[in-house]
C-alpha positions in Angstrom: -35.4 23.8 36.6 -34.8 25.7 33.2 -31.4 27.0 34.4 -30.5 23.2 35.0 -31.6 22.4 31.3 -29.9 24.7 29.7 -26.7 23.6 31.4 -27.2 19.9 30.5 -28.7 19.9 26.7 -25.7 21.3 25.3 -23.8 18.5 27.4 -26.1 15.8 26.6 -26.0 16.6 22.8 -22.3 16.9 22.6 -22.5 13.5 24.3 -24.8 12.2 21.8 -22.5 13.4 19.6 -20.0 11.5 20.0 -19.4 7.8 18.3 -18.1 5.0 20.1 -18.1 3.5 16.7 -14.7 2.7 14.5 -14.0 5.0 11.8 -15.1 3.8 8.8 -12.0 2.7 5.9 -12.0 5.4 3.3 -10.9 2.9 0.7 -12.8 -0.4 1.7 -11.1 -3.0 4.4 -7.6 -3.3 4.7 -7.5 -6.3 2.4 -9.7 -4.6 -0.3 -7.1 -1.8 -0.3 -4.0 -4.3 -0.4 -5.5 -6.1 -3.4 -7.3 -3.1 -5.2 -4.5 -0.7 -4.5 -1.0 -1.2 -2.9 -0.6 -4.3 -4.4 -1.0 -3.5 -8.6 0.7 0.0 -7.4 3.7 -2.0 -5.8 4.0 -4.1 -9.1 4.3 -0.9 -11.4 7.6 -0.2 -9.5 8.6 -4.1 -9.4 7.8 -4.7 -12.9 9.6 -1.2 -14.3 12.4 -3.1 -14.6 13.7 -6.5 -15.7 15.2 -9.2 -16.8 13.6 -12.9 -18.5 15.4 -15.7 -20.4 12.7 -17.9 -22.5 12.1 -19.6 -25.3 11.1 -19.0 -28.4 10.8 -20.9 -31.5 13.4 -23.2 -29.4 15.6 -21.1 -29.0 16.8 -19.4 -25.4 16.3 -15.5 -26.0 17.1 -13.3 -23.0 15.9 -9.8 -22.5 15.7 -6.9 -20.3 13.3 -4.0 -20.1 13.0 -0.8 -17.7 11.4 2.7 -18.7 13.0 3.9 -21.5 10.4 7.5 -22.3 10.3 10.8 -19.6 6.4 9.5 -19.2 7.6 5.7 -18.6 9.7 7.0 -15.9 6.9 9.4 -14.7 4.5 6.4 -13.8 6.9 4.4 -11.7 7.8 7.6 -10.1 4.0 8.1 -9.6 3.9 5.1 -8.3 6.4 5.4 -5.6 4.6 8.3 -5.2 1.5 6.5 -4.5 3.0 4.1 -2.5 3.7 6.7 0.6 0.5 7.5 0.5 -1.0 5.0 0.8 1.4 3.9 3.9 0.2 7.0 5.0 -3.4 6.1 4.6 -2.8 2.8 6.7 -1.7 4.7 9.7 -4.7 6.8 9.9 -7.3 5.6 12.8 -9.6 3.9 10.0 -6.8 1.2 9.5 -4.9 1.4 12.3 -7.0 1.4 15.2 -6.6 -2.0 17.0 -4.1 -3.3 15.4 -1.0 -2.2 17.9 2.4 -0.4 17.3 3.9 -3.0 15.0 1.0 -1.9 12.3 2.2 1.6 12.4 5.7 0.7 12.0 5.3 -1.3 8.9 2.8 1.3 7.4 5.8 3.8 7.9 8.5 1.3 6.8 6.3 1.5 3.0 6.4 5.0 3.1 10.4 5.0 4.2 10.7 2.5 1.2 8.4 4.1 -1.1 10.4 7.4 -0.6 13.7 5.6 -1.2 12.0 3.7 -4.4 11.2 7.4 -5.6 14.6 9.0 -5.1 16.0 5.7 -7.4 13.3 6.9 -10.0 14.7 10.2 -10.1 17.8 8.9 -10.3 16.8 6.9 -13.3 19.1 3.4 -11.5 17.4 0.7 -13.0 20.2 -1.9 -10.9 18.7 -0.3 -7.2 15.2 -0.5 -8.7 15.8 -4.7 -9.2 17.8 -5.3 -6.4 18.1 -2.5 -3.8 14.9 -0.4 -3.2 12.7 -2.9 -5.0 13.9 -5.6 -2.8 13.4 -3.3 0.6 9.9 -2.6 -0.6 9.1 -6.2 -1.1 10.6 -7.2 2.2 8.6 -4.8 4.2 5.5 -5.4 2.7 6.3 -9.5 3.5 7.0 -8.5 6.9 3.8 -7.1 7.3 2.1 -9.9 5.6 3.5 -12.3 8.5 2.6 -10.4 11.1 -1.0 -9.7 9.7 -2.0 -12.8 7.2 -4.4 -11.2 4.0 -7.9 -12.7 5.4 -10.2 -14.0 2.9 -12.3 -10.7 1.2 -15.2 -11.7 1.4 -17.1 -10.1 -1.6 -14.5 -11.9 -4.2 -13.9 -14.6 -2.4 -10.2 -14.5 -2.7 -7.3 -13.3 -1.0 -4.8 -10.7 -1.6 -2.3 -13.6 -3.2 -5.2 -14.5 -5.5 -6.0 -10.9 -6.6 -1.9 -9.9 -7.7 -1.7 -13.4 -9.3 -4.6 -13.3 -11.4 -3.4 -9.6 -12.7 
């Protein structure tokens, strides 16, 4: 009987082991990482750069902005930067697991766009920032948003939506 046990424990404990149970997000749920992370990180590369007509004092003033200093340009850059990983993040097992192939293929479309967003950093072109790679960036992320809706989080009591708006 002791040969028999000594074949099985080592069995029975790599058995034991073993989890049946989902790998636990690194960063909170999905929706705690969209809000507390990829969203605000997505706006520093929307918001580098820009345009707004208003008033002031009655009077329409229109104005533009986009990085201007080496370290202005260094935080979108980080930002794209942050972006790929992140989409990175979202295709590991502790997001991805369960949601099926279309998941994966929008977590690498923001790391495709995030790389793209990066090179027009480098390339300091404030025009493919506003209307090129910003505008890819947005559309995958919106994509991704209608296949999987933002659910309520549940410990603020507010969606994704209401987290970027009230920033």
């Amino acid at each position: 009987m002791k040969p028999d046990f000594f074949i099985l424990a080592p069995a029975l404990l790599l058995a034991a082991s073993c989890s049946s149970e989902p790998e636990v997000p690194p960063q909170g749920t999905v929706q705690q990482l969209m809000a507390q992370d990829v969203q605000p990180t997505a706006e520093v590369y929307w918001n580098s750069v820009g345009a707004a007509s208003e008033l002031v004092d009655g009077e329409p003033v229109f104005r533009e902005w986009q990085p201007e200093t080496d370290a202005e340009w260094a935080e979108v850059r980080t930002a794209t930067q942050h972006l790929q990983e992140l989409g990175e993040l979202l295709q590991t097992p502790a997001y991805a697991d369960g949601r099926g192939d279309n998941w994966m293929a929008y977590a690498r479309g923001l790391v495709d766009a995030a790389k793209a967003a990066e090179q027009t950093v480098e390339d300091r072109d404030t025009d493919a920032i506003l209307n090129d790679t910003g505008y890819t960036l947005y559309r995958v992320c919106d994509a991704c948003h209608r296949a999987y809706p933002p659910e309520e989080l549940a410990a603020e009591g507010a969606t994704v939506d209401d987290v970027s708006t009230a920033q």
